[in-house]
C-alpha positions as CSV (number, residue, x, y, z in Angstrom):
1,X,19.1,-13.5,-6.3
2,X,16.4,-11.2,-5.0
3,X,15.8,-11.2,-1.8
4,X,12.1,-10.4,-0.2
5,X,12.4,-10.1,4.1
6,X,9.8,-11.9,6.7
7,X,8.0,-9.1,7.8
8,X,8.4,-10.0,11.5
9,X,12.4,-10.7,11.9
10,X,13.7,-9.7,8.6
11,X,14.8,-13.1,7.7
12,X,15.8,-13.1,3.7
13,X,14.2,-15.8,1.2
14,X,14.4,-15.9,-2.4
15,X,11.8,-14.3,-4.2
16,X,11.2,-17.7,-6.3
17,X,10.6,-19.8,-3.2
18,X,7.2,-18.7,-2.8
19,X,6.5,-20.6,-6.2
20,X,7.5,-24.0,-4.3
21,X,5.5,-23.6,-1.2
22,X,3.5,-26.8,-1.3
23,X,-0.1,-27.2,-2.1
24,X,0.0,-23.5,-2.5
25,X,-0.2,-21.3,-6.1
26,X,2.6,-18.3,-6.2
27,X,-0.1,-15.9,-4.9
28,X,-1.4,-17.7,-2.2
29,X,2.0,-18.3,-1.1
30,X,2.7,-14.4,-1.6
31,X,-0.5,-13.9,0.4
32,X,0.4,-15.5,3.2
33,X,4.0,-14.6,3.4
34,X,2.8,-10.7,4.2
35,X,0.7,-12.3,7.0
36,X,2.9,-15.1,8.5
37,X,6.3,-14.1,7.6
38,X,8.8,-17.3,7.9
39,X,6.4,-19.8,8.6
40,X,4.7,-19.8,5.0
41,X,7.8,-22.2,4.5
42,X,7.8,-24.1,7.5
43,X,10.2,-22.3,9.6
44,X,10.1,-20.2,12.9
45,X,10.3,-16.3,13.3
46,X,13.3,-15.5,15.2
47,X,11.0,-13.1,17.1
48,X,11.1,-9.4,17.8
49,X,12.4,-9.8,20.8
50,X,15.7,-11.3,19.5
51,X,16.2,-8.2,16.7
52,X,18.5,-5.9,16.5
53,X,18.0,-2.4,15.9
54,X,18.3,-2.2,12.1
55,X,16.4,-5.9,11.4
56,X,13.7,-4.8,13.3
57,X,13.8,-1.4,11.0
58,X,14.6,-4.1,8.0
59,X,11.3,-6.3,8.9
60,X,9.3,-2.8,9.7
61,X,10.1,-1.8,5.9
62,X,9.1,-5.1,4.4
63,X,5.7,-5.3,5.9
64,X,5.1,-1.7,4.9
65,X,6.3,-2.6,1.3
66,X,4.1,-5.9,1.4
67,X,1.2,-3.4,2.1
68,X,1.8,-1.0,-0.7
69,X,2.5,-3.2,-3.3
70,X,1.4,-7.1,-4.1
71,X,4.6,-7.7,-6.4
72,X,7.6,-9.4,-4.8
73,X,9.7,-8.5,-7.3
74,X,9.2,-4.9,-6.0
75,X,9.3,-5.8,-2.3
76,X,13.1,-7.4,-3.2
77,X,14.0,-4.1,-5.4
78,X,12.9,-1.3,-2.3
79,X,14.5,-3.7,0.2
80,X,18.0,-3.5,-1.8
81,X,17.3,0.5,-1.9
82,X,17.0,0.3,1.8
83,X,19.9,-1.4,2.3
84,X,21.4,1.5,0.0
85,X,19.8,4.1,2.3
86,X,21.2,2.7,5.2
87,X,24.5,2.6,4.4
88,X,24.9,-1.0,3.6
């Protein structure tokens, strides 16, 4: 499974979810998840405020990733390299 992170609370989703986000194409869907995060599939953001240290590092990585590159497949590889980096 590859795993792609909300960019506001680090939440993980499959990468092939954004394929059955309805009345939406796969890059639409991709679109909007670097923009709204959790709610491109219906569902809240925990919220910063409820993070801990390294998810809110986790979530900071994915929206920097989501900016440098419009693949999801390479959001979900870096993400398992930070995971790596981190010690986890």
């Amino acid at each position: 499974m590859a795993d792609i992170y909300c960019p506001k609370c680090a939440e993980p989703w499959d990468v092939y979810e954004l394929h059955d986000v309805d009345g939406l194409t796969f890059d639409e869907a991709r679109a909007k998840f670097t923009r709204e995060g959790c709610e491109t599939f219906g569902n809240k953001c925990t919220g910063d405020d409820e993070l801990s240290e390294y998810a809110r590092l986790k979530a900071q990585a994915s929206a920097v990733l989501m900016d440098l590159s419009p693949h999801p497949d390479d959001w979900a590889a870096d993400m398992a390299d930070f995971d790596l980096m981190m010690g986890l």
